[in-house]
C-alpha positions in Angstrom: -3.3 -55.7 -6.6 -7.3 -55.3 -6.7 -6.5 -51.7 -5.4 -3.9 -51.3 -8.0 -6.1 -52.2 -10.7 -9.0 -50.5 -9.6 -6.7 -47.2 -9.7 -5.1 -48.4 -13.0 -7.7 -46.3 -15.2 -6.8 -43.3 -13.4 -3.1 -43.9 -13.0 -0.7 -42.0 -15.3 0.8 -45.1 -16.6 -0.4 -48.5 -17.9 2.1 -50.7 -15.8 0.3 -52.1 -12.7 3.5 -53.0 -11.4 4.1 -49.2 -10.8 0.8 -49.1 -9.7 1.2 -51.4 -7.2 4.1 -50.2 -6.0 2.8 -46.7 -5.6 0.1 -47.8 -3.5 2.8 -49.7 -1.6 4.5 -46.4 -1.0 1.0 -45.3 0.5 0.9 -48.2 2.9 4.4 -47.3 4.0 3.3 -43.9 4.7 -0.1 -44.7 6.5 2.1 -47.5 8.5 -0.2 -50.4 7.4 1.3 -54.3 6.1 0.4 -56.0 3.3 0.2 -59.7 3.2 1.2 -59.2 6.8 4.4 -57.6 5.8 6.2 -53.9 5.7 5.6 -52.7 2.8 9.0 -51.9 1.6 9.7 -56.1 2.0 6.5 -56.5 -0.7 8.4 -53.7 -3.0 11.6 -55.7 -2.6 9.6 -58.9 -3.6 8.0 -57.3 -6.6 11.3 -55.9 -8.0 12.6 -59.1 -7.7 10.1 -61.2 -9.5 8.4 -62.8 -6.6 5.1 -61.5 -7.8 5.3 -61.5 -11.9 2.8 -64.0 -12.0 -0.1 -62.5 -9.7 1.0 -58.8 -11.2 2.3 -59.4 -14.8 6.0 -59.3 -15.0 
């Protein structure tokens, strides 16, 4: 989310949840985790709701 926000002035939108999950995509690619997890699992969580509260639902 740091990254995301950091990247939000330059982003073509003004959501940081698409943000975020763009960057996710990234990390996907490059084959890193986040949070310890696969991406993809953080994405599911996101479009859930598990992280409205940290990201801004």
């Amino acid at each position: 989310i740091k990254i995301a926000k950091t990247k939000l002035e330059n982003a073509n939108t003004r959501d940081l949840k698409k943000v975020v999950k763009q960057i996710l995509g990234t990390a996907v690619s490059m084959g890193v985790t986040v949070e310890g997890k696969d991406p993809r699992e953080v994405q599911k969580e996101i479009d859930s709701g598990t992280w409205d509260e940290v990201i801004g639902g």
